[in-house]
DRENDRENVO-338551 format. One record per atom (N, C-alpha, C, O): residue number from 1; residue in three letters; atom name; x, y, z. Coordinates in pm, whole numbers, plus 50000, padded with zeros to 5 digits. Atoms other than C-alpha are relative to their C-alpha. Layout:
> vexvex|zati|drendo|x|y|z
> NUM|Ala|CA|X|Y|Z
...
END
This chain:
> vexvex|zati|drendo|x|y|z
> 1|Unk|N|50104|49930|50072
> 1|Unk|CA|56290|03684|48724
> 1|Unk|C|49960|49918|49879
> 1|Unk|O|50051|49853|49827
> 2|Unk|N|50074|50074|50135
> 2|Unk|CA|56058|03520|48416
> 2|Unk|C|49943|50154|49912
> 2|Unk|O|49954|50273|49941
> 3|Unk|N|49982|49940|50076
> 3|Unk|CA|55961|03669|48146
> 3|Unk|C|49830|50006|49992
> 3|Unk|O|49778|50075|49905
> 4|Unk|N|50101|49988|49938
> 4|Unk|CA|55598|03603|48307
> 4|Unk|C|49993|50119|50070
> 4|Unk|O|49921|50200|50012
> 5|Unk|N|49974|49837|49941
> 5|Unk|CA|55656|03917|48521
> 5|Unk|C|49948|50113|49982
> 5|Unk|O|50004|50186|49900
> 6|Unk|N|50057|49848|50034
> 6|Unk|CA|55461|04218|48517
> 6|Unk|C|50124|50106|50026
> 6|Unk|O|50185|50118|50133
> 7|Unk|N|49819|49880|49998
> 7|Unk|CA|55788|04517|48428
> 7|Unk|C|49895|50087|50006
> 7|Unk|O|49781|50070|49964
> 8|Unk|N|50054|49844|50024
> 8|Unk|CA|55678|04863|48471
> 8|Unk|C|50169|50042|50044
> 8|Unk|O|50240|50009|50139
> 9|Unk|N|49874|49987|50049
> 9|Unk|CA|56003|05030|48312
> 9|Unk|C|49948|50194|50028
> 9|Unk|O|49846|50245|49981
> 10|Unk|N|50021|49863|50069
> 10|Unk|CA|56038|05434|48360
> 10|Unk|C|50143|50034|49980
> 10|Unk|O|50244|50000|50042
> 11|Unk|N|49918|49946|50012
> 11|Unk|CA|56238|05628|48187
> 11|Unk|C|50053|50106|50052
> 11|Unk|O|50006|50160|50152
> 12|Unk|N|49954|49872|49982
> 12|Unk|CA|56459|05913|48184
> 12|Unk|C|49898|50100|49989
> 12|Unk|O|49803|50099|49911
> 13|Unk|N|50125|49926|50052
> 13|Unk|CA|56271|06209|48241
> 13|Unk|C|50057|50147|49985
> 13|Unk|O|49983|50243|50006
> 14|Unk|N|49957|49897|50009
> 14|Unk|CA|56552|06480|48166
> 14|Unk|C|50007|49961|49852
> 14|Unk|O|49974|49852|49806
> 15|Unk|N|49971|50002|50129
> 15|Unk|CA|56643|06558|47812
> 15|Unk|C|50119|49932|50004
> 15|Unk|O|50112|49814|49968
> 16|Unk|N|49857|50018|49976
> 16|Unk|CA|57046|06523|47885
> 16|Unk|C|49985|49892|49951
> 16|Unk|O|50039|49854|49846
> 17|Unk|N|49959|50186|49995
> 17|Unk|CA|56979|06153|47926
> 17|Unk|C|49916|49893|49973
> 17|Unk|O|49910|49773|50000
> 18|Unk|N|50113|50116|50112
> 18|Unk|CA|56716|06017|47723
> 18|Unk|C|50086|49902|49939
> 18|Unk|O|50194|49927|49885
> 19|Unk|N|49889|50093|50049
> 19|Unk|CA|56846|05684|47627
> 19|Unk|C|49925|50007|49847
> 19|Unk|O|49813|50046|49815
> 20|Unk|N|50038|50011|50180
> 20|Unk|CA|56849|05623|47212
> 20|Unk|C|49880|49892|50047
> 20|Unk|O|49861|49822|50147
> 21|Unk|N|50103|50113|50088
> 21|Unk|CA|56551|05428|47031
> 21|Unk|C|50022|49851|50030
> 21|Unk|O|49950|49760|50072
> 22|Unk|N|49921|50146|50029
> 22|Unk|CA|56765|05142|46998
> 22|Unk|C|50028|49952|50175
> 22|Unk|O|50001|49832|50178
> 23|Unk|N|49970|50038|49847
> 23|Unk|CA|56847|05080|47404
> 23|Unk|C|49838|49969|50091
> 23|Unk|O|49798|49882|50168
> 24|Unk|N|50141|50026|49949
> 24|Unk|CA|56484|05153|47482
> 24|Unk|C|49949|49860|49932
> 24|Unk|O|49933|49753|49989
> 25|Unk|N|50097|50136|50062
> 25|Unk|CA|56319|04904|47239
> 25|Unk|C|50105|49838|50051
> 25|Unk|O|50074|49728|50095
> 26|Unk|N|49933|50153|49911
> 26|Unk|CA|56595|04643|47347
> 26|Unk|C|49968|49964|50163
> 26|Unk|O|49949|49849|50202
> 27|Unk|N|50053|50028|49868
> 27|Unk|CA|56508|04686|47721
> 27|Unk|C|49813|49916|50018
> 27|Unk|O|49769|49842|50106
> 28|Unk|N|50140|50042|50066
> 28|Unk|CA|56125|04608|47564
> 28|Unk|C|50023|49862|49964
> 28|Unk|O|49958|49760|49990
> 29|Unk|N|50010|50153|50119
> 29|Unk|CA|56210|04329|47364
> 29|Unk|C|50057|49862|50095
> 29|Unk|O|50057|49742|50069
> 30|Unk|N|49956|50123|49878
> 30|Unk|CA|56346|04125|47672
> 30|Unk|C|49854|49931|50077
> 30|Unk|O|49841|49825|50137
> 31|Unk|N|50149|50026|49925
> 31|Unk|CA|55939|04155|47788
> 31|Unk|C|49920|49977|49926
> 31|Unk|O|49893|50059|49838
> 32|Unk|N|50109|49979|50106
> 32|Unk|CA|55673|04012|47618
> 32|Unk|C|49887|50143|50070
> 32|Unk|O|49872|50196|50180
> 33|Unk|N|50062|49846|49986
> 33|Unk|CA|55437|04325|47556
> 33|Unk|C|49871|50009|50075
> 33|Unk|O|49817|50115|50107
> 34|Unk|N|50131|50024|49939
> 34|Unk|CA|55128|04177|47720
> 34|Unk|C|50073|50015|50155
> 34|Unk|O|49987|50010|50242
> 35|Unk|N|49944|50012|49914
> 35|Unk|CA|55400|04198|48017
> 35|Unk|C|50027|50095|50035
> 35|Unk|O|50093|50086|50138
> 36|Unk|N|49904|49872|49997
> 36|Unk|CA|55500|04572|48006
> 36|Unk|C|49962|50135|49997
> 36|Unk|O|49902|50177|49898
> 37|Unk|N|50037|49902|49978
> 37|Unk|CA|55451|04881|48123
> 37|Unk|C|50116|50121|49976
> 37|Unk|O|50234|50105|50010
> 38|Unk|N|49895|49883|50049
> 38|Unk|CA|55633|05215|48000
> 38|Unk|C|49984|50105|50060
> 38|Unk|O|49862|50125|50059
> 39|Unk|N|50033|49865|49999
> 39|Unk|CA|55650|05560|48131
> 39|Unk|C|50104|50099|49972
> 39|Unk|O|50212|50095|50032
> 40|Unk|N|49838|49937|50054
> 40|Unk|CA|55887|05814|47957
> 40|Unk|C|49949|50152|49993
> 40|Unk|O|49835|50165|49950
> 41|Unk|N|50039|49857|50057
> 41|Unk|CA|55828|06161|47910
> 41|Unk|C|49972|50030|49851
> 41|Unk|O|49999|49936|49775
> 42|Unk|N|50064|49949|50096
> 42|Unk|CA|55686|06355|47607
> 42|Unk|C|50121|49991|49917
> 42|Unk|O|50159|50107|49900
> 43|Unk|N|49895|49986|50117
> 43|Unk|CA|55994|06275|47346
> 43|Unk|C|49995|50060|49888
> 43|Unk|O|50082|50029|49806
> 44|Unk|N|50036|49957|50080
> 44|Unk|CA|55838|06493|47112
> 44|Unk|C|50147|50125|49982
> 44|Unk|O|50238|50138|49900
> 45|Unk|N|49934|49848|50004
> 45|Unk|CA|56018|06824|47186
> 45|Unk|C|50159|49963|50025
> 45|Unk|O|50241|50055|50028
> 46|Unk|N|49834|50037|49946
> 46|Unk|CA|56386|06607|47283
> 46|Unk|C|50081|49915|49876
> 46|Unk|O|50188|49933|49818
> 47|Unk|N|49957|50137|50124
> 47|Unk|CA|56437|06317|47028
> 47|Unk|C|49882|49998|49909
> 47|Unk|O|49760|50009|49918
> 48|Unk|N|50089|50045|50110
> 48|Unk|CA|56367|06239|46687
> 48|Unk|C|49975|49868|49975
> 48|Unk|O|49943|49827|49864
> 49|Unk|N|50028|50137|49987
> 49|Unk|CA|56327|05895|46777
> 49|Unk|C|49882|49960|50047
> 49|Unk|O|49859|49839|50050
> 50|Unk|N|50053|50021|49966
> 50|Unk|CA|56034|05950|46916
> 50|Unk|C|49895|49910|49959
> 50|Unk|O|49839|49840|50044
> 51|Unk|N|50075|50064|50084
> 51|Unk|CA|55825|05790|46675
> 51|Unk|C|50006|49826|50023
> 51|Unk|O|49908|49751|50027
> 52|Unk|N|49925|50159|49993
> 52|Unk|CA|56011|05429|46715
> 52|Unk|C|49983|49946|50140
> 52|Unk|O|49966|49827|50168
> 53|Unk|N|50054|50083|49882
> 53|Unk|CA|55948|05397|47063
> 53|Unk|C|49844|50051|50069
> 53|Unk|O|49799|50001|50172
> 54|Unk|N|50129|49960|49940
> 54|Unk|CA|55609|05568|47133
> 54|Unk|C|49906|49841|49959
> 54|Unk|O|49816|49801|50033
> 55|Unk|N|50095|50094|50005
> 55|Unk|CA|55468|05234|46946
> 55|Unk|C|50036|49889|50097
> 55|Unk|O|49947|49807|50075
> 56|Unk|N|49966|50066|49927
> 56|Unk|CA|55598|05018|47190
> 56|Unk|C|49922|50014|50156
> 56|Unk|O|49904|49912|50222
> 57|Unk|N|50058|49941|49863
> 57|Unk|CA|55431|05188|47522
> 57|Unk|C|49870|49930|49986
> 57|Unk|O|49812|49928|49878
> 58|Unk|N|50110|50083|49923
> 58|Unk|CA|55142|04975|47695
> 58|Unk|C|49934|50111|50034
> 58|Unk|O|49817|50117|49996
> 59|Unk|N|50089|49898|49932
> 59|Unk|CA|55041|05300|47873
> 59|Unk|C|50053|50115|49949
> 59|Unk|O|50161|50136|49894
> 60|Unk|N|50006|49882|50023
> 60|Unk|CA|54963|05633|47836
> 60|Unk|C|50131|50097|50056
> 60|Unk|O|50181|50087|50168
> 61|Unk|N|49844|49899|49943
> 61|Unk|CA|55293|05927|47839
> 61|Unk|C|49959|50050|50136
> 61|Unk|O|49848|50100|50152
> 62|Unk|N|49965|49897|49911
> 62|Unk|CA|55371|06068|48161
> 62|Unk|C|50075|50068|49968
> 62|Unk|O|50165|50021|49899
> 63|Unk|N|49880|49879|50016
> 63|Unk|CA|55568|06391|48142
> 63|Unk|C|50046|50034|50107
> 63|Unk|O|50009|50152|50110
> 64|Unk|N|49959|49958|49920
> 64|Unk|CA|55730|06441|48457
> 64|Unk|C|50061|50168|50038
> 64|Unk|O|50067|50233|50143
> 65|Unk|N|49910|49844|50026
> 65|Unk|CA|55919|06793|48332
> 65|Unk|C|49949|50003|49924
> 65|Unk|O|50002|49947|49827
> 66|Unk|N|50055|49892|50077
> 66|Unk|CA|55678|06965|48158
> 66|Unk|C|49960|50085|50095
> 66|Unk|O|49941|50062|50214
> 67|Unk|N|49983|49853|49877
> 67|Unk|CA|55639|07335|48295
> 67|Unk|C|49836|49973|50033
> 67|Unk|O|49832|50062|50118
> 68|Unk|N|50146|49992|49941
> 68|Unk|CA|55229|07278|48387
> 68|Unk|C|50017|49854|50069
> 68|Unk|O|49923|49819|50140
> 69|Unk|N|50001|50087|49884
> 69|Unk|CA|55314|06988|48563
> 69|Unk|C|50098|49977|50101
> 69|Unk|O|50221|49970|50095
> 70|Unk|N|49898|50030|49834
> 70|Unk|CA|55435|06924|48922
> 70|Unk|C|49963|49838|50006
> 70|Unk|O|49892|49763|49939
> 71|Unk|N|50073|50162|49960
> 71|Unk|CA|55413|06586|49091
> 71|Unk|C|49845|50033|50058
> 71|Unk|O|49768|49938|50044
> 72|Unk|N|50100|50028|49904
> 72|Unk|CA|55121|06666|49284
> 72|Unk|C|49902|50035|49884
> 72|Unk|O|49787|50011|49924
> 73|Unk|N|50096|50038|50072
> 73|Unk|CA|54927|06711|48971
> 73|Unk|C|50019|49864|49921
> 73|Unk|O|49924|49787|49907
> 74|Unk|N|49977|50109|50061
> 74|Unk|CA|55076|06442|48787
> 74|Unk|C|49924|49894|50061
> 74|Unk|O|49848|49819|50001
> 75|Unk|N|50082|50138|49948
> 75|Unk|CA|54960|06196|49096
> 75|Unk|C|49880|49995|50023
> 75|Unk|O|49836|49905|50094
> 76|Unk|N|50126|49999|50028
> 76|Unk|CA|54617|06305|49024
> 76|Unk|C|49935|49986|49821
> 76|Unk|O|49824|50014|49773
> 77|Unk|N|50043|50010|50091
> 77|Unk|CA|54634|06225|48692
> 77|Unk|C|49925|49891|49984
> 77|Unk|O|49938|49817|50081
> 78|Unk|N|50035|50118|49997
> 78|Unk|CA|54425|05940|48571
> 78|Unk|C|50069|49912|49952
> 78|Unk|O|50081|49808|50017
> 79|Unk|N|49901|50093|49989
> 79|Unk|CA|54668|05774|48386
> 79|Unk|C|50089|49940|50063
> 79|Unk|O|50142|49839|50017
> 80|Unk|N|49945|50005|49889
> 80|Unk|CA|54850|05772|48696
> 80|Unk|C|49909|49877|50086
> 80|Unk|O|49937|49758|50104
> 81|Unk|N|50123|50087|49929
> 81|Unk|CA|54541|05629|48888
> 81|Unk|C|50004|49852|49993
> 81|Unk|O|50038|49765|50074
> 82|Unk|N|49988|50106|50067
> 82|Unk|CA|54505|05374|48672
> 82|Unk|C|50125|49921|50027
> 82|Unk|O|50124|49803|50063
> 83|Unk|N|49889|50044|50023
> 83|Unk|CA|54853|05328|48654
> 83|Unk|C|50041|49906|50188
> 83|Unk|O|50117|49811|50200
> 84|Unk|N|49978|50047|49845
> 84|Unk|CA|54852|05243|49092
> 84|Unk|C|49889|49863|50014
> 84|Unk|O|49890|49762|50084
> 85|Unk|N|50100|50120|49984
> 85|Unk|CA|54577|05023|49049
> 85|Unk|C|50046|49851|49951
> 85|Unk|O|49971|49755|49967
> 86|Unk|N|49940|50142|50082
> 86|Unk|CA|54797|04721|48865
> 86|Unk|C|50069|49943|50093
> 86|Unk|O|50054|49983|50209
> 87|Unk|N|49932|50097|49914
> 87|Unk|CA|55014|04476|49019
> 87|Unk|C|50097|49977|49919
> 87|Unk|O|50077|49909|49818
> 88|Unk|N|49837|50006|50068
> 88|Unk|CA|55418|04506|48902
> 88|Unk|C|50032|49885|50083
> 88|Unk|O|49990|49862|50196
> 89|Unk|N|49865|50070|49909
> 89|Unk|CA|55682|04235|48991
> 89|Unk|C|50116|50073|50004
> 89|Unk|O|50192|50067|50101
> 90|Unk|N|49842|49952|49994
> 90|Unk|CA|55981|04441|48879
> 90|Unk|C|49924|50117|49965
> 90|Unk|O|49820|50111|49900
> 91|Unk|N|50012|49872|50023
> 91|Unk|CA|55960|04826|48878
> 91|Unk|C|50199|50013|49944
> 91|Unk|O|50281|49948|50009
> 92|Unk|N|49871|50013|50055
> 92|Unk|CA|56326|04902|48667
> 92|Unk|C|49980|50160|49944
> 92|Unk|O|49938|50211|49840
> 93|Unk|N|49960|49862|50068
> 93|Unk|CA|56409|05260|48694
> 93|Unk|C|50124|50058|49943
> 93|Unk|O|50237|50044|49989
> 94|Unk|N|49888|50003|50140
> 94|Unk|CA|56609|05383|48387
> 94|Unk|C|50068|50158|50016
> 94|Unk|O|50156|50203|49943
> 95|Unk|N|49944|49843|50015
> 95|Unk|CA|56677|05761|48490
> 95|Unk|C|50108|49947|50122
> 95|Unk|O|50105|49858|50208
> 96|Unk|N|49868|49972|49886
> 96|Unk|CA|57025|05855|48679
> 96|Unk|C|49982|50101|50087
> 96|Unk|O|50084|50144|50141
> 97|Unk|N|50039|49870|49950
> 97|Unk|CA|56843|06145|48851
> 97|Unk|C|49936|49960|50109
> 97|Unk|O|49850|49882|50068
> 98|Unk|N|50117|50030|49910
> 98|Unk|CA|56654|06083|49165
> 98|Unk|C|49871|50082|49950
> 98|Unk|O|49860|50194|49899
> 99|Unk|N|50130|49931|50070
> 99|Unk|CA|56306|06137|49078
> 99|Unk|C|49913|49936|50130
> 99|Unk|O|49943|49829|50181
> 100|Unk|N|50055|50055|49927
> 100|Unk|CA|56020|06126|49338
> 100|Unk|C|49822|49969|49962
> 100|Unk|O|49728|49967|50042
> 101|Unk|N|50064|50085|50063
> 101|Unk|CA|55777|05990|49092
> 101|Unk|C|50014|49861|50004
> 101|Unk|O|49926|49778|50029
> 102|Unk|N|49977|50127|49967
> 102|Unk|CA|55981|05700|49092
> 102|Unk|C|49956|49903|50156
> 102|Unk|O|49900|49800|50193
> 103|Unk|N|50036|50031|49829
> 103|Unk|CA|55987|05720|49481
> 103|Unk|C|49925|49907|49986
> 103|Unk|O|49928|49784|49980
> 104|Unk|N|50129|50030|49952
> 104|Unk|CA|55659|05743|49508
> 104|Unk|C|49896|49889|49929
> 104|Unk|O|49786|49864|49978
> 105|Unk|N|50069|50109|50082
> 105|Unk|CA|55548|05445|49204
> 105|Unk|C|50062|49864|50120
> 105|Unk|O|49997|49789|50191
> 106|Unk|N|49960|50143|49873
> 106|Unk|CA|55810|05180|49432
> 106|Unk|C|49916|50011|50125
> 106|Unk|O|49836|49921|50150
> 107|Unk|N|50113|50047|49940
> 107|Unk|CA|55627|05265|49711
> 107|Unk|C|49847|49953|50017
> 107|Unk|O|49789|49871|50087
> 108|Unk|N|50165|49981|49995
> 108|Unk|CA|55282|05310|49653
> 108|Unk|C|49962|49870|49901
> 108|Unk|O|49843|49841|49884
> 109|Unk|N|50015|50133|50079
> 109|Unk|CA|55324|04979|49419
> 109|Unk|C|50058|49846|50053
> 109|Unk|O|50040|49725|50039
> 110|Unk|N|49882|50154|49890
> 110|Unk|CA|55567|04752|49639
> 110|Unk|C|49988|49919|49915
> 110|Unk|O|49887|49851|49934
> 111|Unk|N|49938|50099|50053
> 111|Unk|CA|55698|04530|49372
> 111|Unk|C|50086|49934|50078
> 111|Unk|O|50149|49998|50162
> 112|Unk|N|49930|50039|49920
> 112|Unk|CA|55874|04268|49516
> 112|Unk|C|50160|49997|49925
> 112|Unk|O|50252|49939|49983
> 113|Unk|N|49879|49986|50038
> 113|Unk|CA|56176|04347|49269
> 113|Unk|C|49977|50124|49920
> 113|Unk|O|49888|50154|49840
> 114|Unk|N|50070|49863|49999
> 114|Unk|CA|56235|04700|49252
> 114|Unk|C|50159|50051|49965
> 114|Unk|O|50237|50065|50059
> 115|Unk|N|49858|49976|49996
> 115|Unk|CA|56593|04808|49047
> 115|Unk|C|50007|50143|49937
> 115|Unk|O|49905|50181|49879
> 116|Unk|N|49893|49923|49994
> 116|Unk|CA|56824|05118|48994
> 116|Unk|C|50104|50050|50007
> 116|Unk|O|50166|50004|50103
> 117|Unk|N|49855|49961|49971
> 117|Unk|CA|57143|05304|48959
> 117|Unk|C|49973|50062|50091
> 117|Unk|O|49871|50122|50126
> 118|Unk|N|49997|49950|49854
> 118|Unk|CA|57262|05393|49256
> 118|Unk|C|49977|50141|49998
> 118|Unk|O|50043|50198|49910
> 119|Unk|N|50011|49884|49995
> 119|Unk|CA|57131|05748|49351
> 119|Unk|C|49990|50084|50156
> 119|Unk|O|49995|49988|50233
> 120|Unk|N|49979|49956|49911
> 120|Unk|CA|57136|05939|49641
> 120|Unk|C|49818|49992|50097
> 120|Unk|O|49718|50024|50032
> 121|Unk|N|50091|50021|49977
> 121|Unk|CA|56849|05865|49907
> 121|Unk|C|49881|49899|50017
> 121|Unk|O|49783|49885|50090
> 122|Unk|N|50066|50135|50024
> 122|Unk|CA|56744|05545|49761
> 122|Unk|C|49990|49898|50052
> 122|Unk|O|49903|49819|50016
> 123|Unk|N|49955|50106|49974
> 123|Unk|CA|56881|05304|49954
> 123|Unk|C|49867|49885|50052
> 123|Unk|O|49849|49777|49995
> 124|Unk|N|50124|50048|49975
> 124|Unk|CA|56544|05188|50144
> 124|Unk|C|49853|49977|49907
> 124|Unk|O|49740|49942|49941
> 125|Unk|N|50134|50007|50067
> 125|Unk|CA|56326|05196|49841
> 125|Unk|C|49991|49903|49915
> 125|Unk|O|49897|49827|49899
> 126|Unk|N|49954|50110|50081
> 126|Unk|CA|56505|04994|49598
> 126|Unk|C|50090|49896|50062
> 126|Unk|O|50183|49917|50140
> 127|Unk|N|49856|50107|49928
> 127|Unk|CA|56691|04651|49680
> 127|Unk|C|50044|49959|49903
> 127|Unk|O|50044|49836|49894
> 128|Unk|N|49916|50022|50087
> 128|Unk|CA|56874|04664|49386
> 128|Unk|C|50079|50058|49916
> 128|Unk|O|50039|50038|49801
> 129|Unk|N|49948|49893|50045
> 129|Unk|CA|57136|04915|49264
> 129|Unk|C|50112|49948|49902
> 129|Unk|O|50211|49883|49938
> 130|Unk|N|49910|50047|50072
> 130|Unk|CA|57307|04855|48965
> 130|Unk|C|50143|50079|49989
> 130|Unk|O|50105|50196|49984
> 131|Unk|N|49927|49883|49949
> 131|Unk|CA|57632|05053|49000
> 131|Unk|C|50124|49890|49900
> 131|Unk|O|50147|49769|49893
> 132|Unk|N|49870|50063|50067
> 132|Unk|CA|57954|05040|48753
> 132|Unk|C|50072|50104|50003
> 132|Unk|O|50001|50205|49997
> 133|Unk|N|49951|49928|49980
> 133|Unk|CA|58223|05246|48786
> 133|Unk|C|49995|50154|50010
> 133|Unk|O|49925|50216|49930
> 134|Unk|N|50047|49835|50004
> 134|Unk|CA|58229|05619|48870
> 134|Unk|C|50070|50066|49858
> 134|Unk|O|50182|50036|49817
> 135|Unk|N|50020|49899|50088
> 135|Unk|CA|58207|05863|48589
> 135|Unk|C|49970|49884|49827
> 135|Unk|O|49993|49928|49715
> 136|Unk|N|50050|50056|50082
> 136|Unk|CA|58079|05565|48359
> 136|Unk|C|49936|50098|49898
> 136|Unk|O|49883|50201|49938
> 137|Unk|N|50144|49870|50066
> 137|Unk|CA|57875|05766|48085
> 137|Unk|C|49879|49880|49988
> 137|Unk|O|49888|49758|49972
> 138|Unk|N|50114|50091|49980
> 138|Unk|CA|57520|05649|48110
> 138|Unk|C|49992|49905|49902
> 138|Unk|O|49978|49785|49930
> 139|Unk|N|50019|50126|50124
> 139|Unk|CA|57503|05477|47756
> 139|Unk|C|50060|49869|50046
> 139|Unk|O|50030|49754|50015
> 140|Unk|N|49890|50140|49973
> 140|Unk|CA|57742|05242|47890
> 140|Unk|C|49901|49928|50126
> 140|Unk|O|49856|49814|50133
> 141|Unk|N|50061|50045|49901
> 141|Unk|CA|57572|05228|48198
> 141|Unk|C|49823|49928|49964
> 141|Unk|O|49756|49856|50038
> 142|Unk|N|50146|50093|50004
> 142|Unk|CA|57222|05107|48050
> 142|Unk|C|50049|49920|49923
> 142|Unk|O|49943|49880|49875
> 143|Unk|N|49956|50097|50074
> 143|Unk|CA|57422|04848|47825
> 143|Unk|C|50045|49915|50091
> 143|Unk|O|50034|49793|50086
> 144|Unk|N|49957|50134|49856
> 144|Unk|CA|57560|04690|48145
> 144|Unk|C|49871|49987|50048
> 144|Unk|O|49857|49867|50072
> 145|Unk|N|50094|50044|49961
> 145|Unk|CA|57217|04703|48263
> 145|Unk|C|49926|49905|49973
> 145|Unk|O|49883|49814|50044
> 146|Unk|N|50092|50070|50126
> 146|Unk|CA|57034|04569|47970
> 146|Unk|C|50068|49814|50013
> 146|Unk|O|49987|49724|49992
> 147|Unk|N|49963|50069|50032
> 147|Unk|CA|57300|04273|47989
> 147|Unk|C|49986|49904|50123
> 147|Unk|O|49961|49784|50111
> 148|Unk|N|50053|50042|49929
> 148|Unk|CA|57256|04222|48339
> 148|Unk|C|49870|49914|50009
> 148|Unk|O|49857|49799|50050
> 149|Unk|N|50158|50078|50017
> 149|Unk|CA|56867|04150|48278
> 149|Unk|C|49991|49881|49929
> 149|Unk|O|49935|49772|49944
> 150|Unk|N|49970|50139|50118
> 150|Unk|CA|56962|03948|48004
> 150|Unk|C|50004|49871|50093
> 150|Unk|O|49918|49784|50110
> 151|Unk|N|49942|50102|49858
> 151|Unk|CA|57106|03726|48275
> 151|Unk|C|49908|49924|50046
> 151|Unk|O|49877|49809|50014
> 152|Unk|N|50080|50004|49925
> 152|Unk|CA|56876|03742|48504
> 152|Unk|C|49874|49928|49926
> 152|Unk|O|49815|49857|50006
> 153|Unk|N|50130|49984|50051
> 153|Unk|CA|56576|03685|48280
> 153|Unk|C|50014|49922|49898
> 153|Unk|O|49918|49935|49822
> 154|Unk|N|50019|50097|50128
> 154|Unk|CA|56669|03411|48004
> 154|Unk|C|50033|49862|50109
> 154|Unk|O|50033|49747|50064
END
């Protein structure tokens, strides 16, 4: 991977497991910003961090779990639209939850590098599951991630 690369990064989209300020903007700061695409939920109502990483986002919030939205309005949103119309190299999903937003962005985007913790279901969508021991707590688990990329990407 280069640092040329179009990322489209989503986040967590439960409260539980919103990663801190500080993990997000480091996963950022590995991409230049002309390179990077964000989608996180509404951090307003979860974290008071929200402030610190909303300036960082290329694109417009998705909210996945807000109560007036389902997916099937969400994938009529236009920021959405918009959002299918680009061309990713790496899609790097950051939630531990199966989400079929995500699904449905790896497919309907076919990056040719497309990563995740291992989740149930996934196996055909993503070819790349980052996986560290069972009952890891996530913090840990996006710090092995983050270090991974590092890797990969300098």
């Amino acid at each position: 991977m280069k640092k040329e690369n179009r990322f489209l990064i989503s986040c967590p989209a439960k409260e539980e497991v919103l990663p801190h300020a500080s993990t997000i903007t480091n996963f950022m700061k590995l991409i230049p910003r002309q390179n990077l695409t964000v989608i996180q939920p509404d951090l307003k109502k979860y974290n008071a961090d929200h402030d610190k990483i909303q300036h960082a986002l290329d694109h417009p919030v998705i909210s996945p779990n807000t109560p007036k939205q389902n997916l099937w309005n969400i994938l009529k949103s236009k920021s959405l639209k918009g959002l299918v119309q680009q061309k990713f190299d790496v899609f790097l999903d950051l939630d531990p939850h199966f989400s079929l937003l995500n699904i449905y962005l790896c497919l309907k985007l076919h990056p040719p590098v497309r990563i995740s913790f291992p989740k149930p279901r996934i196996n055909s969508v993503y070819n790349f599951q980052y996986n560290e021991k069972p009952g890891t707590p996530y913090s840990e688990k996006l710090n092995g991630l983050l270090q991974f990329l590092q890797n990969l990407i300098s």
